[in-house]
Backbone as JSON, one array per atom type, in Angstrom:
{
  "sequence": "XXXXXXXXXXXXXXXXXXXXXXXXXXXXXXXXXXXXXXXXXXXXXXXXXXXXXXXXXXXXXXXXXXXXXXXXXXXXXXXXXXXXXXXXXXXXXXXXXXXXXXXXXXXXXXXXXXXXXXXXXXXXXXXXXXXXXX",
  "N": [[-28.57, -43.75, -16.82], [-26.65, -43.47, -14.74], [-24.52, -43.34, -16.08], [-25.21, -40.71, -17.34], [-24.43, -38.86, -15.07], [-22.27, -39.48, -14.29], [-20.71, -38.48, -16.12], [-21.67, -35.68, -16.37], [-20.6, -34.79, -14.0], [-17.73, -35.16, -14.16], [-16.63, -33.32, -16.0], [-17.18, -30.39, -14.73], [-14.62, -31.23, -12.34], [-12.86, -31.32, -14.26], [-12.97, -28.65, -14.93], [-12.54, -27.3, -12.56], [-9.78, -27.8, -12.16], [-8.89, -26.83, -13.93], [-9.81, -24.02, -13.95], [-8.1, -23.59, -11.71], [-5.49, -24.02, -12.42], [-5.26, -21.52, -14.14], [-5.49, -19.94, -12.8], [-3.3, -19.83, -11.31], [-1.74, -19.87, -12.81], [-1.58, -17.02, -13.35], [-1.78, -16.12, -11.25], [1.58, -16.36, -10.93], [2.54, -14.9, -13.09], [1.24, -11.91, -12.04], [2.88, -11.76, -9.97], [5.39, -12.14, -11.16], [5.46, -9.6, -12.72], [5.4, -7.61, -10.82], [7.56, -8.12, -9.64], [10.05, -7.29, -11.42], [8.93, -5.01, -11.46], [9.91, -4.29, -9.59], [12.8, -4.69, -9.41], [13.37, -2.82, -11.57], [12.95, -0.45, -10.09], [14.8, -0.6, -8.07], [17.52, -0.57, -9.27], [17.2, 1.83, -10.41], [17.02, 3.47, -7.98], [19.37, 3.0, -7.32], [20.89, 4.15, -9.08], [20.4, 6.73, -9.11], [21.32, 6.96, -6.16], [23.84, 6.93, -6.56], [24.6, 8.52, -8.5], [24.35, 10.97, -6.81], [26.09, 10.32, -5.13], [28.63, 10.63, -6.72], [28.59, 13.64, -7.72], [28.42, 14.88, -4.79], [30.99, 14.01, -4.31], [32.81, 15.55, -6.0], [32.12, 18.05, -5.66], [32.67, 18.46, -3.15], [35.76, 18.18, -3.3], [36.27, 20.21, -5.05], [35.45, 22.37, -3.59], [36.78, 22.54, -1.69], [39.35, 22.7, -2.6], [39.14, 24.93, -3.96], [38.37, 26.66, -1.31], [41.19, 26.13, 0.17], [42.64, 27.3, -1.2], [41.97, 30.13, -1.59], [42.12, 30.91, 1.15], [44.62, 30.78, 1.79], [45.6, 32.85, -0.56], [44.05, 35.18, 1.13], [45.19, 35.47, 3.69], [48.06, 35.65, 3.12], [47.71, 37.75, 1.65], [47.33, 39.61, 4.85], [49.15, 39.3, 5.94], [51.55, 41.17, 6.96], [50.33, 42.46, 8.28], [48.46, 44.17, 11.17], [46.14, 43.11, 11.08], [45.82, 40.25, 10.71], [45.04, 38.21, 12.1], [42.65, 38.28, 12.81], [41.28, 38.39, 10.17], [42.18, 35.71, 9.91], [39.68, 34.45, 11.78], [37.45, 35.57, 10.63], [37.92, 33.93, 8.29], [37.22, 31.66, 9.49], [34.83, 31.68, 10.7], [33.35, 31.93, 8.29], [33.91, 29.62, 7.01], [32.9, 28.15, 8.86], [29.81, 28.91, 8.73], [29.0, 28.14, 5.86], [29.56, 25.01, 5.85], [27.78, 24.61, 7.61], [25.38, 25.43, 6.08], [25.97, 23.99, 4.36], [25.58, 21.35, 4.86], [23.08, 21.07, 5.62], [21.78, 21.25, 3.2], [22.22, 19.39, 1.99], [21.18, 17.02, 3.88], [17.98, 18.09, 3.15], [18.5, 17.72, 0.83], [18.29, 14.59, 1.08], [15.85, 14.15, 1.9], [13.95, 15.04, 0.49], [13.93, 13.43, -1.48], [12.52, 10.54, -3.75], [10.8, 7.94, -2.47], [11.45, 4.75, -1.4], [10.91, 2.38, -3.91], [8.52, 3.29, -4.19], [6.24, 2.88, -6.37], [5.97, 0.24, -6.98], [4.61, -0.26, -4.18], [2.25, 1.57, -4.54], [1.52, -0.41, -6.76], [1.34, -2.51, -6.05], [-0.84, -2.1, -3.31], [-3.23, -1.07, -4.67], [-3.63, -3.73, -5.73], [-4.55, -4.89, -3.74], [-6.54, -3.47, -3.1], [-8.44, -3.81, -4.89], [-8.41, -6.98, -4.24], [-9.64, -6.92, -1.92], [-11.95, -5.69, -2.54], [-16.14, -5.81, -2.68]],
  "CA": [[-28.74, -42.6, -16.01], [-25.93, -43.48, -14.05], [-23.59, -42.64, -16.85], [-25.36, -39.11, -17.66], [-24.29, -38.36, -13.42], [-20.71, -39.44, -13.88], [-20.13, -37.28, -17.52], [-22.06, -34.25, -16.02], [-19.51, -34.75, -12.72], [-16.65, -34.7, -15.19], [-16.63, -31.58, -16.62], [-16.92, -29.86, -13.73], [-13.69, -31.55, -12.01], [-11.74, -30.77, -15.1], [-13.11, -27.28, -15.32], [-11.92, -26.42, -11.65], [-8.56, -27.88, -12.38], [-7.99, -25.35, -15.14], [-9.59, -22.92, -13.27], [-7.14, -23.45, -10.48], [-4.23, -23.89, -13.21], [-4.98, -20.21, -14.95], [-5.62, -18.95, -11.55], [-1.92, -20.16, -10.53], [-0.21, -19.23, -13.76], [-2.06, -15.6, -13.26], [-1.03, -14.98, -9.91], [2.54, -16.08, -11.25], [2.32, -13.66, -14.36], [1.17, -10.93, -11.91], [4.25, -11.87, -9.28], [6.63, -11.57, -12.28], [5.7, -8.0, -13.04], [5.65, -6.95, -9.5], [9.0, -8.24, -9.52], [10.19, -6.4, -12.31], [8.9, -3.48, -11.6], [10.64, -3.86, -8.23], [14.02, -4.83, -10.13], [13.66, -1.52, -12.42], [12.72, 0.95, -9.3], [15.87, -0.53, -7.23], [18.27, -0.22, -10.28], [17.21, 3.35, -10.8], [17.71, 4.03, -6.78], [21.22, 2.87, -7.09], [21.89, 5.14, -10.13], [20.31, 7.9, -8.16], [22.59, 7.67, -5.05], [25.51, 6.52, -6.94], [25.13, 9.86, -9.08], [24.52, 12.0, -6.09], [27.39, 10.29, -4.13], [29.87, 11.22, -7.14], [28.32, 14.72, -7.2], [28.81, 15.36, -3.55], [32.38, 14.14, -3.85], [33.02, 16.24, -6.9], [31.73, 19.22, -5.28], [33.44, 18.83, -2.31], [36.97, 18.26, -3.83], [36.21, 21.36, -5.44], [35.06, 23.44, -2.53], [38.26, 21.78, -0.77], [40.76, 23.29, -3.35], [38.9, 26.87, -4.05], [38.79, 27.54, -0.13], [42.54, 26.17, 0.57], [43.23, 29.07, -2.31], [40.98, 31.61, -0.69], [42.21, 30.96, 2.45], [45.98, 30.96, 1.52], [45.56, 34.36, -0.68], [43.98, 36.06, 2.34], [46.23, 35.14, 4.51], [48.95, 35.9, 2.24], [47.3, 39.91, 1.87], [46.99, 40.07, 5.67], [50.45, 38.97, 6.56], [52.14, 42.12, 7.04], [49.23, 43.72, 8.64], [48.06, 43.88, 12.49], [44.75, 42.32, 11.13], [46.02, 38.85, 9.82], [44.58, 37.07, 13.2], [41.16, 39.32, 12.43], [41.2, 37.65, 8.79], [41.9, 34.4, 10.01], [39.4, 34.19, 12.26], [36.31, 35.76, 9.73], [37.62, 32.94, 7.59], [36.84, 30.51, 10.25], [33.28, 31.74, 10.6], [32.67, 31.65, 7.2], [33.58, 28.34, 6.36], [31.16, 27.5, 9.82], [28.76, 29.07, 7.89], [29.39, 27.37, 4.7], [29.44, 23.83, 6.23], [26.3, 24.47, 8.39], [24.64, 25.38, 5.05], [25.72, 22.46, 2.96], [24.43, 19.76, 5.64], [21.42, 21.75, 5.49], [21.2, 20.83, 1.91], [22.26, 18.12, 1.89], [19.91, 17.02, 4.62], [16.71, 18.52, 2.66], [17.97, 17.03, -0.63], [17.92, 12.99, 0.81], [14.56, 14.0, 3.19], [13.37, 15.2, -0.46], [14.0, 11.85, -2.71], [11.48, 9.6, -4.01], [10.06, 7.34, -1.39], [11.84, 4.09, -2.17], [9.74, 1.54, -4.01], [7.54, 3.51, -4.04], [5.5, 2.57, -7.45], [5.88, -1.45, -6.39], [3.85, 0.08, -3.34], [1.53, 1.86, -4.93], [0.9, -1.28, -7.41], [0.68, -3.18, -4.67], [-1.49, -1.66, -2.5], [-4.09, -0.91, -5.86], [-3.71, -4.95, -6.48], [-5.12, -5.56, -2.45], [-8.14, -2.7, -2.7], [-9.17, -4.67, -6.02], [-8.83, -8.02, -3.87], [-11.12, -6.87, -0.93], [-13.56, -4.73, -2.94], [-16.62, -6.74, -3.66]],
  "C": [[-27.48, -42.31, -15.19], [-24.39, -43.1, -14.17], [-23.83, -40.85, -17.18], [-24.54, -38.44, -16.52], [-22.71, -38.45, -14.01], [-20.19, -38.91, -15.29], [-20.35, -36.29, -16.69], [-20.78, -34.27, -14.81], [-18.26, -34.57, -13.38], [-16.11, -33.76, -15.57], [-16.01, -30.92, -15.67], [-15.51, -29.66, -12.83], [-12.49, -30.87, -12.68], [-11.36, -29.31, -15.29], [-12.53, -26.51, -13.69], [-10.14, -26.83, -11.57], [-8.11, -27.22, -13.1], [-8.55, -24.26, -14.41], [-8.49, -22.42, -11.68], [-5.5, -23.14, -11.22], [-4.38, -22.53, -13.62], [-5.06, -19.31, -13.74], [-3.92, -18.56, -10.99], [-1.46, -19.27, -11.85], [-0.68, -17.1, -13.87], [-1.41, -14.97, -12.25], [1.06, -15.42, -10.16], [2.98, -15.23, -12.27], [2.22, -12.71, -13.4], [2.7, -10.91, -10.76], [5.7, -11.27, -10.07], [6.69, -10.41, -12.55], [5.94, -7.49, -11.89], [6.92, -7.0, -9.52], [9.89, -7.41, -10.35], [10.29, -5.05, -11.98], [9.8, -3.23, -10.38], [12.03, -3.89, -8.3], [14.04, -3.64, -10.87], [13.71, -0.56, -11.08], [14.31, 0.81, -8.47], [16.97, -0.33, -8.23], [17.8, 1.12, -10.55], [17.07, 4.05, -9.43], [19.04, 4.59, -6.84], [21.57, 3.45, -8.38], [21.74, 6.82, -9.88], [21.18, 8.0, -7.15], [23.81, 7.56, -5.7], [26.45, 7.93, -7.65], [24.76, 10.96, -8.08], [25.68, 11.7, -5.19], [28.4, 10.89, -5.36], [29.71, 12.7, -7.52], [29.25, 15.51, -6.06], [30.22, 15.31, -3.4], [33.18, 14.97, -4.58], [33.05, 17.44, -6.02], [32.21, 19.42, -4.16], [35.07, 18.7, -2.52], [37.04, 19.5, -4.54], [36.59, 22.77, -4.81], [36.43, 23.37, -1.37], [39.42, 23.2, -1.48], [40.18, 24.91, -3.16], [38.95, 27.38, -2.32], [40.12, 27.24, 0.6], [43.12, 27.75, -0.07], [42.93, 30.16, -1.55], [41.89, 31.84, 0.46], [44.37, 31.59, 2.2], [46.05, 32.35, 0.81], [45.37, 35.24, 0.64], [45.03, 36.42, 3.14], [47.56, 35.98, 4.11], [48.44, 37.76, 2.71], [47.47, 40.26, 2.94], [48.16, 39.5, 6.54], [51.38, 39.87, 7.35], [51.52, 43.2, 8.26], [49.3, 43.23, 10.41], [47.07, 42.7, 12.28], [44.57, 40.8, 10.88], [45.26, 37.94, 11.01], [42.45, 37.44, 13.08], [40.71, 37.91, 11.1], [41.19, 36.22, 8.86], [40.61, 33.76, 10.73], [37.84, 34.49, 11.98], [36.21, 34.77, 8.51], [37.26, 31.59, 7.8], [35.49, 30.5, 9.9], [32.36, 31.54, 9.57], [32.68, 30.48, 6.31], [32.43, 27.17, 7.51], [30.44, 27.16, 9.15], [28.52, 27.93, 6.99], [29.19, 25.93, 5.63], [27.96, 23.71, 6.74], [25.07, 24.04, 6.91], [24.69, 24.78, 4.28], [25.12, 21.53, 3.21], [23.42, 20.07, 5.54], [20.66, 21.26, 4.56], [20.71, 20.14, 1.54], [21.06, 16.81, 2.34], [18.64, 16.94, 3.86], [16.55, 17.43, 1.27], [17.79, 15.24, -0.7], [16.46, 12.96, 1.2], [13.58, 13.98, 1.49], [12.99, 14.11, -1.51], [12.74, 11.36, -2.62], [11.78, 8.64, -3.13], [10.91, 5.47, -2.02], [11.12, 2.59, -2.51], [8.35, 1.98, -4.01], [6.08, 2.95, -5.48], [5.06, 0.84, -7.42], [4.95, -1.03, -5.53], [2.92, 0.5, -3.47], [0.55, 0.83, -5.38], [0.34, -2.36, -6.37], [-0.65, -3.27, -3.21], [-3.42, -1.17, -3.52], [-4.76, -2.79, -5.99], [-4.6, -5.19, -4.39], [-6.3, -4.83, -2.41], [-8.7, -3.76, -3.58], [-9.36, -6.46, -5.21], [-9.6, -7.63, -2.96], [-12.09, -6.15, -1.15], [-14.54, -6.26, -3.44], [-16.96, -7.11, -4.78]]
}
């Protein structure tokens, strides 16, 4: 009888040691993807700012040269004239302008970006309702 007690006790022991082992290698399996996914979202951040920083510098080396030109033609036309201090001083305002309205953009287009991590956060936050639902 005393043998049936210590088989039936057996089992049991063994069976919460594997259930503790598949429990562990589960929550390391689900760690690993989290991770992952959190290694893909930050590698596709940094190819997002990297290609809006060489953008922005593009576009302002651009905007650099075409309004030195601008500015130097004008100038140039309004040399001769009474109005050349007139001309210089509507090309002030309008590169104000112009500046005001690029930070503006600019501004809107980082406030605008994807949330960062956000899908790790999501999964994350999905993987904690499923642990405290009953």
């Amino acid at each position: 009888m005393s043998r049936d007690i210590q088989t039936a006790d057996a089992p049991p022991a063994a069976g919460l040691f594997g259930s503790i082992k598949n429990l562990a290698a589960s929550l390391v399996s689900h760690l690993h993807t989290r991770l992952e996914l959190f290694a893909i979202e930050f590698a596709e951040e940094k190819l997002r700012l990297t290609s809006l920083l060489v953008g922005a510098i593009l576009a302002l080396f651009f905007s650099f040269m075409t309004l030195v030109l601008a500015v130097l033609f004008v100038i140039a036309a309004y040399w001769d004239t009474p109005y050349r201090l007139h001309a210089v001083a509507i090309l002030g305002v309008l590169f104000l302008t112009g500046a005001g309205i690029s930070v503006g953009m600019v501004r809107a287009k980082l406030k605008s970006g994807p949330r960062l991590f956000e899908a790790s956060l999501a999964e994350l936050y999905k993987d904690r309702q499923q642990l405290n639902s009953p």
